[in-house]
C-alpha positions in Angstrom: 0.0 0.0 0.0 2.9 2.2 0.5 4.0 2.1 -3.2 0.3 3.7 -4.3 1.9 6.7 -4.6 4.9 5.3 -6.8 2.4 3.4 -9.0 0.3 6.2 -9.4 2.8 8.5 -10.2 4.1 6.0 -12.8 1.3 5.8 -14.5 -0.2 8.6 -14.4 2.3 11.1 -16.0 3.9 11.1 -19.4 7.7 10.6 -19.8 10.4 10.0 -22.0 11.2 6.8 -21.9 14.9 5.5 -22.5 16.4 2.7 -24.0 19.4 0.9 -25.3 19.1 -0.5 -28.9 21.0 -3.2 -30.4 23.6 -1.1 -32.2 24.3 0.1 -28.2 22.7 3.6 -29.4 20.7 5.6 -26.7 17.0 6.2 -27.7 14.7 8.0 -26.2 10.9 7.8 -27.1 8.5 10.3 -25.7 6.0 8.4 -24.0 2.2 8.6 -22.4 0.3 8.4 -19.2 -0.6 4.6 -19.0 1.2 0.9 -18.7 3.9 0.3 -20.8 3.1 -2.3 -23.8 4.6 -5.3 -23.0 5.0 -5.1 -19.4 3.7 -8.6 -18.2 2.1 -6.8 -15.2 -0.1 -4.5 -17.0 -2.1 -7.4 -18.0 -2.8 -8.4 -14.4 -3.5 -4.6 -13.5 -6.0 -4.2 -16.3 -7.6 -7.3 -14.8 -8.0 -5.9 -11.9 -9.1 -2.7 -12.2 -12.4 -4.3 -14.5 -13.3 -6.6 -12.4 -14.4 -4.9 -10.1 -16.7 -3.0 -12.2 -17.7 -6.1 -14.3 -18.8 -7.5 -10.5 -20.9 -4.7 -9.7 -22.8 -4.5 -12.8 -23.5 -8.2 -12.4 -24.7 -8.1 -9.4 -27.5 -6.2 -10.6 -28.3 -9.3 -12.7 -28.2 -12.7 -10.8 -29.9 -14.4 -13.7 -27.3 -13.7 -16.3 -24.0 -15.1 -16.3 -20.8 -13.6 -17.5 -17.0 -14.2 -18.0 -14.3 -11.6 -18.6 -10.3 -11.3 -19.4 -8.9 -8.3 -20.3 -10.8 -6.4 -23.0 -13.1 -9.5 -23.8 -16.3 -10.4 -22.2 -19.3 -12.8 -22.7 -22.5 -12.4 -21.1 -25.0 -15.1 -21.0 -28.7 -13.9 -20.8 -31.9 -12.6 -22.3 -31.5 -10.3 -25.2 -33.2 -7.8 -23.3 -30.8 -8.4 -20.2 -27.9 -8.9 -22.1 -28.5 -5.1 -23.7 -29.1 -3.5 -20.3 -26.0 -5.2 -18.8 -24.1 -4.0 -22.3 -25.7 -0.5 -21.8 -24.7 -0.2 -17.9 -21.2 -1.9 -18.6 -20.6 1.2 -20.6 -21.7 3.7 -18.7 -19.4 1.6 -15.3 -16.6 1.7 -17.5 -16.4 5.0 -18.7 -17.6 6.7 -15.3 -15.2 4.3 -12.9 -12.0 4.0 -15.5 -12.6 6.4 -18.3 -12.5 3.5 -20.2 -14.6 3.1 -23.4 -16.8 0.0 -25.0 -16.2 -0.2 -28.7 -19.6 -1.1 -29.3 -19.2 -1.8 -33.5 -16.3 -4.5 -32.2 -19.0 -6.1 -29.8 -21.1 -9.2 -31.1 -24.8 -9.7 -30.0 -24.8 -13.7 -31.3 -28.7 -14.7 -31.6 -29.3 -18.0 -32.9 -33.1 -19.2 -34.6 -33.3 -16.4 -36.3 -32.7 -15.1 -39.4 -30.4 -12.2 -39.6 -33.4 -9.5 -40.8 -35.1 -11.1 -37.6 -32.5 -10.6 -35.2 -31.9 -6.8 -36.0 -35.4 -6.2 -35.7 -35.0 -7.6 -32.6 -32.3 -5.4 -31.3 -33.9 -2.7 -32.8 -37.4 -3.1 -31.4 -35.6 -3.5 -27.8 -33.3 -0.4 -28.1 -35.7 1.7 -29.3 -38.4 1.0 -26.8 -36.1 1.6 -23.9 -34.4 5.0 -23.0 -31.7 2.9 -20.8 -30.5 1.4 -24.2 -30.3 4.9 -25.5 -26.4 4.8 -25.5 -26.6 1.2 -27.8 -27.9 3.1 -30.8 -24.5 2.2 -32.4 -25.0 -1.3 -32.6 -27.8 -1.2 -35.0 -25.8 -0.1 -38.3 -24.6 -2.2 -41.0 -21.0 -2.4 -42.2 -20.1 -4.0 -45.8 -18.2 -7.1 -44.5 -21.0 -8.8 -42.5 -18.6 -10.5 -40.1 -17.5 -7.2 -38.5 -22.0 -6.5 -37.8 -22.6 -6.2 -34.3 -25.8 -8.6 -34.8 -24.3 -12.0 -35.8 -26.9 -15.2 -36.3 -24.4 -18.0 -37.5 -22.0 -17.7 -34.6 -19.3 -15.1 -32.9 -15.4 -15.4 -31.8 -15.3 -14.3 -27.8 -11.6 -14.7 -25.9 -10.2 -16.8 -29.2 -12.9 -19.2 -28.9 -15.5 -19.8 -31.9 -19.2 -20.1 -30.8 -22.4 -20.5 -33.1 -23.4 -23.2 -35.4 -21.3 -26.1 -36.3 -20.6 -24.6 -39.8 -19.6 -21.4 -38.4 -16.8 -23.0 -35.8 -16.1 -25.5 -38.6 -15.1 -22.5 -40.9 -12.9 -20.4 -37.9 -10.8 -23.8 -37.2 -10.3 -24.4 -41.1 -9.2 -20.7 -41.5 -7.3 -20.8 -38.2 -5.2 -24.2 -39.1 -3.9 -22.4 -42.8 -2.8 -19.3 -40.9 -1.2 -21.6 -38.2 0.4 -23.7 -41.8 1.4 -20.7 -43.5 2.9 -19.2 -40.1 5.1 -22.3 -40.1 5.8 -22.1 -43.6 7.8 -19.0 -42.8 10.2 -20.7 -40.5 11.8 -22.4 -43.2 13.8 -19.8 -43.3 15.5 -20.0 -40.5 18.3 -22.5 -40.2 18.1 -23.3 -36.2 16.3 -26.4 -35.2 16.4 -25.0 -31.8 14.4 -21.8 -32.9 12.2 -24.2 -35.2 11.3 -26.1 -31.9 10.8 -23.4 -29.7 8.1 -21.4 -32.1 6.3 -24.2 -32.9 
């Protein structure tokens, strides 16, 4: 507790930040309030400065269920309380961390439906209730239907495909030719030992 101050301080003013490249030249980098990129901690710190605000807002909702690491989240519920807990999840976040939701990267994954059926939906919800006010966003289109809030066939939350069999069929097929042209590339190194240890 005595090191508040330190942390604080640390993170809460913008330096110049210092370092020692390869060639053995100084650098120097000007940098910004925040945790540094890379800094195994941050991940932890982020962690746990949400949860705490992920736990309130939940507690509002016993009937729902949700999970949460780092910037991803899931919520299992109604639509109707899955959009209030979205709605009051961005109001917690931006009021206790001046933090904001992206809300065209979430996905609202509503199976049974067709997708014309599902925006209704949302749309009917939102626009009958003043709490969903802020959630407006979520209703647009975009051109590549994958990146549409409203998603009937199946969504991606913490790595992790979920939707119809086609749909995680499809993510695992795409996944495994990245993964094979990934190690494609390491044909050009000539260390086994470096082979072994990316793979």
């Amino acid at each position: 507790r005595h090191l508040f101050g330190y942390f604080k301080a640390m993170h809460d003013t913008a330096a110049t930040l210092r370092y020692e490249g390869p060639d053995g030249e100084v650098h120097h980098v000007k940098g910004t309030s925040g945790g540094q990129q890379g800094d195994p901690l941050e991940m932890l710190r982020f962690c746990a400065t949400i949860h705490p605000v992920w736990a309130r807002v939940m507690a509002r909702h016993p009937r729902a269920r949700a999970l949460a690491f780092a910037d991803d989240g899931f919520v299992r519920a109604s639509l109707a309380e899955c959009l209030h807990i979205l709605a009051e999840l961005k109001v917690a976040f931006k009021e206790d961390t001046k933090l904001d939701i992206c809300l065209p990267k979430c996905k609202i994954y509503i199976n049974g439906l067709t997708l014309a059926d599902a925006r209704a939906e949302v749309h009917q919800i939102v626009e009958a209730d003043p709490a969903l006010f802020g959630l407006k966003d979520i209703i647009t289109t975009n051109d590549d239907p994958a990146k549409n809030v409203v998603q009937v066939d199946g969504m991606v939350c913490v790595g992790v495909p979920i939707g119809s069999p086609e749909f995680v069929q499809a993510f695992v097929a795409e996944k495994s030719k990245a993964m094979l042209e990934d190690v494609k590339k390491l044909q050009l190194l000539t260390d086994p030992g470096v082979h072994f240890k990316l793979v």
